[in-house]
C-alpha positions as CSV (number, residue, x, y, z in Angstrom):
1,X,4.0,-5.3,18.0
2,X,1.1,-4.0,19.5
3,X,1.0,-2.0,22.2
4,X,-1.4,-3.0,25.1
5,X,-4.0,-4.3,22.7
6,X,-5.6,-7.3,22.9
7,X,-8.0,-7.6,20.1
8,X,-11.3,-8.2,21.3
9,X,-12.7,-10.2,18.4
10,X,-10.5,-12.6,16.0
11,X,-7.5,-10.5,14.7
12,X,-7.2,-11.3,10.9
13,X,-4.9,-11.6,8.4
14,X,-3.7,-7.7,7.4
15,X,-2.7,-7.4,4.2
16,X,-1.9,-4.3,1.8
17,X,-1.6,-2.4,-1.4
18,X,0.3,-0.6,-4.4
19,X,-0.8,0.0,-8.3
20,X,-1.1,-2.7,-10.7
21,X,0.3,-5.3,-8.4
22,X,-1.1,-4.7,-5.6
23,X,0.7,-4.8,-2.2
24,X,-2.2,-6.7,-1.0
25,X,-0.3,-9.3,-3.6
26,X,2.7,-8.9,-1.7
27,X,1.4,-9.8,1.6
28,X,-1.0,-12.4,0.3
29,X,1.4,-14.2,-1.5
30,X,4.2,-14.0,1.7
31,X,1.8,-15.8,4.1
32,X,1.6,-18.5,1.6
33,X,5.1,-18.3,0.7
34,X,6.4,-18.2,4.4
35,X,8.3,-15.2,3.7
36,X,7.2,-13.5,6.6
37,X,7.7,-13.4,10.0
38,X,4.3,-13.9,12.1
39,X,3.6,-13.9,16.0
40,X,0.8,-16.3,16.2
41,X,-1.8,-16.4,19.4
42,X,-5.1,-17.4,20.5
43,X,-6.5,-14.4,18.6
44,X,-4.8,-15.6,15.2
45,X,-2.0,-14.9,13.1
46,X,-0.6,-10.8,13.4
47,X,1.8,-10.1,10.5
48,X,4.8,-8.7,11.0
49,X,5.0,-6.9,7.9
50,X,2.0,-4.8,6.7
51,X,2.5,-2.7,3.8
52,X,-0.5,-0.4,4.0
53,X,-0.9,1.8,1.2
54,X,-2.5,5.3,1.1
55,X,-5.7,6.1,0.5
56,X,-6.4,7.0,-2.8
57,X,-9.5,8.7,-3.3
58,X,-11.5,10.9,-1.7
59,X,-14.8,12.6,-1.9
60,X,-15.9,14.0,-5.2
61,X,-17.0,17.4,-5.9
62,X,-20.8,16.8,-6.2
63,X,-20.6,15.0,-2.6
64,X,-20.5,11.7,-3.9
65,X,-19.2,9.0,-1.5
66,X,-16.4,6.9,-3.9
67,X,-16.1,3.3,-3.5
68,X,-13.9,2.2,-0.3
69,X,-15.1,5.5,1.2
70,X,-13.7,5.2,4.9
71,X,-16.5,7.4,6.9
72,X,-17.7,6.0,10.4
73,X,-14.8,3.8,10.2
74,X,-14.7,2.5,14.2
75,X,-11.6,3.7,16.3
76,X,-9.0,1.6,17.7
77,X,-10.7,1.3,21.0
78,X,-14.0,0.3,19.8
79,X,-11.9,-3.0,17.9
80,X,-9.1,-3.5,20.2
81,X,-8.7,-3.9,24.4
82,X,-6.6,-2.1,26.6
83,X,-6.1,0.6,24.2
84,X,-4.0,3.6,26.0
85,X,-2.0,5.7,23.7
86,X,-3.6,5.0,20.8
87,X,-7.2,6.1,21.6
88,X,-9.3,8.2,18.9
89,X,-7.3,7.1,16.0
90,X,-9.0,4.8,13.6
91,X,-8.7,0.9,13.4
92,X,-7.1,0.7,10.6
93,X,-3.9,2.2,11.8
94,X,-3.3,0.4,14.5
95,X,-1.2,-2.3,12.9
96,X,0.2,-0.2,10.4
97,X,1.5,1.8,13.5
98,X,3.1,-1.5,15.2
99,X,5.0,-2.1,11.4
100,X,6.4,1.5,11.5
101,X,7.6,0.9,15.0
102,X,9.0,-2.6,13.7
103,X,10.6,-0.2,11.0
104,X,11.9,2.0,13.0
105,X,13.6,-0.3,15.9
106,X,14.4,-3.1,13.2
107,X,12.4,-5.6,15.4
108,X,9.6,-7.6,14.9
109,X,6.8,-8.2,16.8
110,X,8.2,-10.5,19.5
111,X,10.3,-7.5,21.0
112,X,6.9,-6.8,22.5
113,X,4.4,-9.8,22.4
114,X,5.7,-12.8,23.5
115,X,4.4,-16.1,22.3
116,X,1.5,-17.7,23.7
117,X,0.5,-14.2,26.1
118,X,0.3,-11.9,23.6
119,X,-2.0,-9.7,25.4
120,X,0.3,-9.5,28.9
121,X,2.3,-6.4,29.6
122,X,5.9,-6.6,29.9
123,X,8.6,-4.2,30.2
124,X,9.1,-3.7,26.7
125,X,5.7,-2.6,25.6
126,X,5.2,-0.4,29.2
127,X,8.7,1.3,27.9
128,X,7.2,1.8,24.7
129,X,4.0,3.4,25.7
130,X,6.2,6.2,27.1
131,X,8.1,6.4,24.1
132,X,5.1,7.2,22.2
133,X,3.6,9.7,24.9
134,X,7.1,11.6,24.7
135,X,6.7,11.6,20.8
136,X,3.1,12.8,21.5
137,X,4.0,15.4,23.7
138,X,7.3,16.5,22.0
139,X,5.7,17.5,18.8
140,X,2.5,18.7,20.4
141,X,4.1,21.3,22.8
142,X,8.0,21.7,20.8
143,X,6.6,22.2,17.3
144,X,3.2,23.2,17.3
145,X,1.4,19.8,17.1
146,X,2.7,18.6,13.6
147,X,4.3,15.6,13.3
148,X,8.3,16.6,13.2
149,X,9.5,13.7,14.6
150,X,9.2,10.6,14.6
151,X,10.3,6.6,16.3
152,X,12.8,6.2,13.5
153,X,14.0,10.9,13.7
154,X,16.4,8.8,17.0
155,X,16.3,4.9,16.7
156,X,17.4,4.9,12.9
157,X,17.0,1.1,12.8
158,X,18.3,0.3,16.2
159,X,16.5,-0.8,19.6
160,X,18.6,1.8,21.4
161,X,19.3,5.3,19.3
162,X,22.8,6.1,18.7
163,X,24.7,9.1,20.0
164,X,27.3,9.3,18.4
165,X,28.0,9.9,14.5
166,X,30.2,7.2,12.5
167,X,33.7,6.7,12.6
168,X,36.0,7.0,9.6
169,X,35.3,9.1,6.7
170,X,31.8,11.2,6.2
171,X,30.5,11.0,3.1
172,X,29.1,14.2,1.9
173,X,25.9,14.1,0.3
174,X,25.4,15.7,-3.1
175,X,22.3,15.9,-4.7
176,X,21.3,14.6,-8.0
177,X,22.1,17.2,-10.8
178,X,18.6,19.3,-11.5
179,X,16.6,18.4,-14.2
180,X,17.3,20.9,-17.2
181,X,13.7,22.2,-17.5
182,X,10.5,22.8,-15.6
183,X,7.5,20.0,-15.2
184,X,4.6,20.6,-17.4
185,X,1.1,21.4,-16.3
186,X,-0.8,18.8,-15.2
187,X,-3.0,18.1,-18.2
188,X,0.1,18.2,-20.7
189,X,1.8,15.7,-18.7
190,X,-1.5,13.3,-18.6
191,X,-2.0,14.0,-22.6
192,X,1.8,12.8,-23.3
193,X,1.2,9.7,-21.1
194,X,-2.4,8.9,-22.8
195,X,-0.4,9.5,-26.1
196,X,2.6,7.7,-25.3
197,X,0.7,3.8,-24.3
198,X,-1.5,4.5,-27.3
199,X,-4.2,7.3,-27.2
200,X,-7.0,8.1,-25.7
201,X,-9.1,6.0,-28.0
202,X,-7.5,3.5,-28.3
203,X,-7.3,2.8,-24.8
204,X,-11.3,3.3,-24.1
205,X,-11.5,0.8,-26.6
206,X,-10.0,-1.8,-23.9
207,X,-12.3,-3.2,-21.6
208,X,-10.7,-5.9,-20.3
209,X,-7.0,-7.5,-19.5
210,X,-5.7,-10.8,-18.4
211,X,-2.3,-11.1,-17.5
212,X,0.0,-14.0,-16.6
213,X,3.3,-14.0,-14.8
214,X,5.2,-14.2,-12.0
215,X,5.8,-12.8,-8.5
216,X,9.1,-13.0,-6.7
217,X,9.8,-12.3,-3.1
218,X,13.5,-12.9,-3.3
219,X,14.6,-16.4,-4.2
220,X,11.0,-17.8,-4.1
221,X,8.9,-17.4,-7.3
222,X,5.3,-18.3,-8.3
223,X,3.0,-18.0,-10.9
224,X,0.0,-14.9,-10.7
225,X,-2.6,-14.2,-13.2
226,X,-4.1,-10.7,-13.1
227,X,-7.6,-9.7,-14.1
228,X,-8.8,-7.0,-15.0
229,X,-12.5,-5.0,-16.2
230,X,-13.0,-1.9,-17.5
231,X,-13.7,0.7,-15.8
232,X,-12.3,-0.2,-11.8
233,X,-12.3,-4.2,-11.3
234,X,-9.5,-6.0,-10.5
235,X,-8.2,-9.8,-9.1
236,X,-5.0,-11.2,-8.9
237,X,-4.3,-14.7,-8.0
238,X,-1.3,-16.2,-7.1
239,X,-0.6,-20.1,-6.9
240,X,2.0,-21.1,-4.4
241,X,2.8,-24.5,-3.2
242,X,0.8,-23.4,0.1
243,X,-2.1,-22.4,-2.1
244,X,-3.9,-20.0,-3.7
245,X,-4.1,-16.2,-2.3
246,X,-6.5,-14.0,-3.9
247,X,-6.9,-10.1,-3.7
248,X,-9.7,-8.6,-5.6
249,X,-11.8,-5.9,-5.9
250,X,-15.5,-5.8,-7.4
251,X,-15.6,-1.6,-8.3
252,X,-17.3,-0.7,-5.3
253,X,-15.6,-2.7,-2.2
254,X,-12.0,-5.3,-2.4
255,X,-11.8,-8.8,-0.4
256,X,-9.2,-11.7,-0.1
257,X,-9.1,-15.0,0.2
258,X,-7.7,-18.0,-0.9
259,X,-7.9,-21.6,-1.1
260,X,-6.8,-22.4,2.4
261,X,-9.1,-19.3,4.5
262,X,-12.1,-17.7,3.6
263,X,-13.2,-14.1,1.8
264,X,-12.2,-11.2,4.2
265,X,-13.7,-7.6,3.1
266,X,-10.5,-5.2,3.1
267,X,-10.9,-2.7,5.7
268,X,-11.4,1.1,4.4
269,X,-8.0,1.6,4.2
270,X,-7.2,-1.1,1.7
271,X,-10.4,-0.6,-0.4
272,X,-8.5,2.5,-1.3
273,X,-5.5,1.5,-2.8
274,X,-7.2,-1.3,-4.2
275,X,-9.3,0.9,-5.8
276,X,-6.7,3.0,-7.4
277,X,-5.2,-0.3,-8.6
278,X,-8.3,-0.9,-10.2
279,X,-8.7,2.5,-12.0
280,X,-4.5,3.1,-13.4
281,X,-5.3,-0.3,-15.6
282,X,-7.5,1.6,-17.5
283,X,-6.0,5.0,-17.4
284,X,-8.3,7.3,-19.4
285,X,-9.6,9.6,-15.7
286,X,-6.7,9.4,-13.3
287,X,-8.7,12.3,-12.3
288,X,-11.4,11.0,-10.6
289,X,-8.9,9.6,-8.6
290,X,-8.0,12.1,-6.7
291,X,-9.7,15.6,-5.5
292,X,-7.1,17.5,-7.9
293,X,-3.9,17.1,-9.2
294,X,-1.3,19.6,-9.7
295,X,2.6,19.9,-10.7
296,X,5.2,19.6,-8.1
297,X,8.7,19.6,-9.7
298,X,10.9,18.3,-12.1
299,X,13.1,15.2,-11.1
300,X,15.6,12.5,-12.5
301,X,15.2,8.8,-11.8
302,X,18.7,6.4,-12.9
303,X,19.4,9.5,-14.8
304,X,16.3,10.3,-16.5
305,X,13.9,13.5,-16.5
306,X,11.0,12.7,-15.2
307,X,7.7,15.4,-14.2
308,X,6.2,14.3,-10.9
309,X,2.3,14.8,-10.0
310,X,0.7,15.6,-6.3
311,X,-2.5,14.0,-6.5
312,X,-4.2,15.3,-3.3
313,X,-7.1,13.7,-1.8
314,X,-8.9,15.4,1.7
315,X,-7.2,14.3,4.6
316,X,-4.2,12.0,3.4
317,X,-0.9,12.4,2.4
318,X,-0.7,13.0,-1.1
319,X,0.2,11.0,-4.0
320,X,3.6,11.3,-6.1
321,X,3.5,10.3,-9.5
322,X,6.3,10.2,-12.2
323,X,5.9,10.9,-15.7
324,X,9.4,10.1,-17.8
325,X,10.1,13.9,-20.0
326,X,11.4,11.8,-23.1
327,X,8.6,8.9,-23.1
328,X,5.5,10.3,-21.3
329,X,5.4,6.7,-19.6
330,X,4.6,6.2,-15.8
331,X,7.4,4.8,-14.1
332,X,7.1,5.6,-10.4
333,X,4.3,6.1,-7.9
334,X,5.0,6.7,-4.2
335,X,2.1,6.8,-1.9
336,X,2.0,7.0,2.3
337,X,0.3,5.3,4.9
338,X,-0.6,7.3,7.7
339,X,-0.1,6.0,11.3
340,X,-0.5,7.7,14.6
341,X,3.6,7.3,14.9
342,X,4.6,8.4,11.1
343,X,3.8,7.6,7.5
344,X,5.3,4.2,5.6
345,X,6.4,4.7,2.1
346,X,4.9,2.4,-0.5
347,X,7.6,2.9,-4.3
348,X,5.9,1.0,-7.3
349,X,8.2,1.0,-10.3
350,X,6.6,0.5,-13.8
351,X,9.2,-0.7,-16.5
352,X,9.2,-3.0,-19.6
353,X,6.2,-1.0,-21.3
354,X,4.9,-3.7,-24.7
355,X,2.2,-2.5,-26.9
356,X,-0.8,-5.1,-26.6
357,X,-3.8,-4.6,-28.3
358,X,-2.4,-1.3,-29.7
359,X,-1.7,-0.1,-26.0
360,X,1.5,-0.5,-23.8
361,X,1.2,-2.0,-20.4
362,X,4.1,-2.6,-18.1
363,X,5.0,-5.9,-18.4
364,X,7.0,-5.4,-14.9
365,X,6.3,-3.8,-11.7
366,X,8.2,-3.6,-8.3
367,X,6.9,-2.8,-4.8
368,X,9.4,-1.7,-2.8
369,X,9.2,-0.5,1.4
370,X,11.1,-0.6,4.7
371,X,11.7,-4.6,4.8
372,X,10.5,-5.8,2.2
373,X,9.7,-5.9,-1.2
374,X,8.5,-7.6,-4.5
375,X,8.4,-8.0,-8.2
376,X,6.0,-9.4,-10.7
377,X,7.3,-9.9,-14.4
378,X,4.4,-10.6,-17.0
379,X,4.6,-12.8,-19.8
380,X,1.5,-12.7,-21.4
381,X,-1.4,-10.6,-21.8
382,X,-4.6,-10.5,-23.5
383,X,-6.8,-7.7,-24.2
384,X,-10.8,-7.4,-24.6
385,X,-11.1,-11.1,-23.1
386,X,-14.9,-11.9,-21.6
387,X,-14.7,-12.2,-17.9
388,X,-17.7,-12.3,-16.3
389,X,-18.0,-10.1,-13.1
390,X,-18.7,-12.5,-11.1
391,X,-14.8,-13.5,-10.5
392,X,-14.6,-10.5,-8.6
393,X,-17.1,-10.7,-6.2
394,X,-16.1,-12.2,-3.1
395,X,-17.8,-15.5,-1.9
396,X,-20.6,-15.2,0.4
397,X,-19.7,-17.4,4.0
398,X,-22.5,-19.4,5.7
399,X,-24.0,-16.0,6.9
400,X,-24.2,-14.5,3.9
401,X,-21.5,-12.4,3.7
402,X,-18.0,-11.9,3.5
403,X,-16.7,-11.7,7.1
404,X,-15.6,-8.2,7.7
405,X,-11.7,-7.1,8.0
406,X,-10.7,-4.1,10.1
407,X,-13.8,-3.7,12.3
């Protein structure tokens, strides 16, 4: 639901992002499926749901811009009309924003925007300009201008917030038992995990990975194929009765597309996560995918030890990833999306690890975040098949290019 912004060119298609499976899949593959909930006007299709992932990288130490880098990135005025709370933050995270409000109120986009006048004011969207000026103003003037509380600190789910705790009994809240021992520094954990889906050398030694499955959102399944290129390319294609929806991205910049629309550039935002998809199928520098990493603690998933990463990047919430003690294996990464009203979780569980080639790969992965979620189980994969680069460049439109998302 946006609030008092009428784009002022074509709005399109918002997608998003995770790690090997990308939430760009996710979204993709909904507005083909029908999954999703959409408020459609003369300005084209707004999703409900946008899963936005957080940026991954950021800018090396010799000064070097990465791919996806967001800089000069316009701001939410400069894209969208009759911007007034929201001025001076970037494009991008203007619809992430409306789908952490959506979150947060458990309503979807109609609460605000009604059909067919999507850009008139109502009562509704007035109200909740002056909820986000009191959130504004609360954290700016009650705790020092960081962001300690949010739409969803009161509303919890609901269009009005409760004010009174739960009837009947409270259940106490006990934390999961500690893990037994310390996490390991940062290049012991990454050693264990390089050794544990086949070594170092073995892994430089793949260059390329095709992958056939399926994706399920629910009840509704469909086939996807995944490829992948050494050292940071990556498409996925998913075949629904709709059509195709493809998310891809060429090492440098990400688009999507499909058979029934044509190639979108991701905006900055998504080139990020798409990029760290990219660069986690062939795991031999997670480092260059972030400024640093370092240890943060010792934690247990269903009962397991696991060592969990920070990978910090400048100016983004950083990245949590999850080493298991026993195995070395990656089986959880949680990344943010920042918003001007709070930051939406993206969870990606890695399970099912099969040696291929003489290196495991997870043969399943799961998205999960507010709303919604997905799954893609693998049945085949091939390693060190020819794939010619050009499958991931994104199709050049009548002028030439791709047309541009986000700006």
């Amino acid at each position: 639901m946006l609030i008092g912004c009428e784009p002022s060119q074509k709005v399109p298609v918002l997608s998003v992002f995770p790690s090997t499976a990308s939430s760009l899949d996710l979204l993709d593959c909904a507005f083909y499926l029908g999954k999703l909930k959409m408020q459609t006007s003369k300005f084209g299709p707004i999703l409900v749901l946008f899963l936005l992932g957080s940026a991954l990288f950021s800018q090396t130490d010799s000064g070097t811009k990465p791919p996806g880098d967001s800089s000069g990135e316009k701001m939410a005025e400069d894209v969208y009309k009759d911007i007034k709370v929201f001025k001076g933050f970037p494009a991008g995270q203007i619809m992430p924003a409306m789908q952490f409000m959506n979150d947060a109120l458990g309503v979807g986009c109609n609460h605000c925007h009604l059909k067919d006048t999507y850009e008139a004011n109502n009562a509704n969207k007035e109200l909740a300009r002056t909820m986000i000026r009191m959130q504004f103003d609360l954290n700016k003037t009650v705790f020092g201008g960081g962001r300690a509380i949010t739409c969803y600190s009161c509303h919890r789910n609901e269009i009005e917030p409760p004010t009174l705790p739960p009837v009947g009994e409270i259940k106490q809240r006990t934390p999961e038992e500690a893990p037994a021992t310390a996490v390991l520094p940062v290049d012991a954990v990454l050693q264990k995990y390089l050794e544990a889906i086949g070594g170092a050398a073995v892994v430089s030694r793949i260059s390329s990975r095709v992958e056939k499955g399926t994706i399920s959102f629910g009840e509704t399944h469909s086939p996807i194929d995944v490829y992948c290129k050494a050292p940071n390319k990556r498409m996925s294609d998913v075949h629904s009765a709709e059509g195709d929806s493809i998310t891809a991205y060429d090492g440098r910049a990400g688009w999507l597309g499909g058979s029934k629309r044509a190639a979108q550039l991701m905006s900055p935002e998504e080139n990020y996560a798409a990029g760290l998809d990219a660069q986690f199928a062939f795991p031999t520098n997670i480092k260059q995918a972030f400024l640093r990493l370092r240890p943060w603690r010792a934690e247990k998933i269903a009962g397991r030890d696991v060592n969990v990463l920070l990978g910090i990047t400048t100016g983004r919430p950083d990245t949590k990833l999850y080493f298991d003690k026993e195995t070395g294996l990656l089986t959880r990464m949680i990344r943010y999306a920042e918003t001007p009203l709070g930051r939406i979780i993206t969870q990606i569980d890695y399970s099912d690890y099969r040696e291929q080639g003489g290196m495991k790969v997870p043969f399943r992965w799961s998205l999960a975040r507010p709303g919604a979620e997905f799954t893609v189980q693998i049945d085949q994969v091939q390693q060190n098949v020819p794939i010619d680069d050009a499958k991931f460049a994104a199709p050049m439109t009548t002028a030439g290019n791709p047309e541009q998302r986000g700006h």
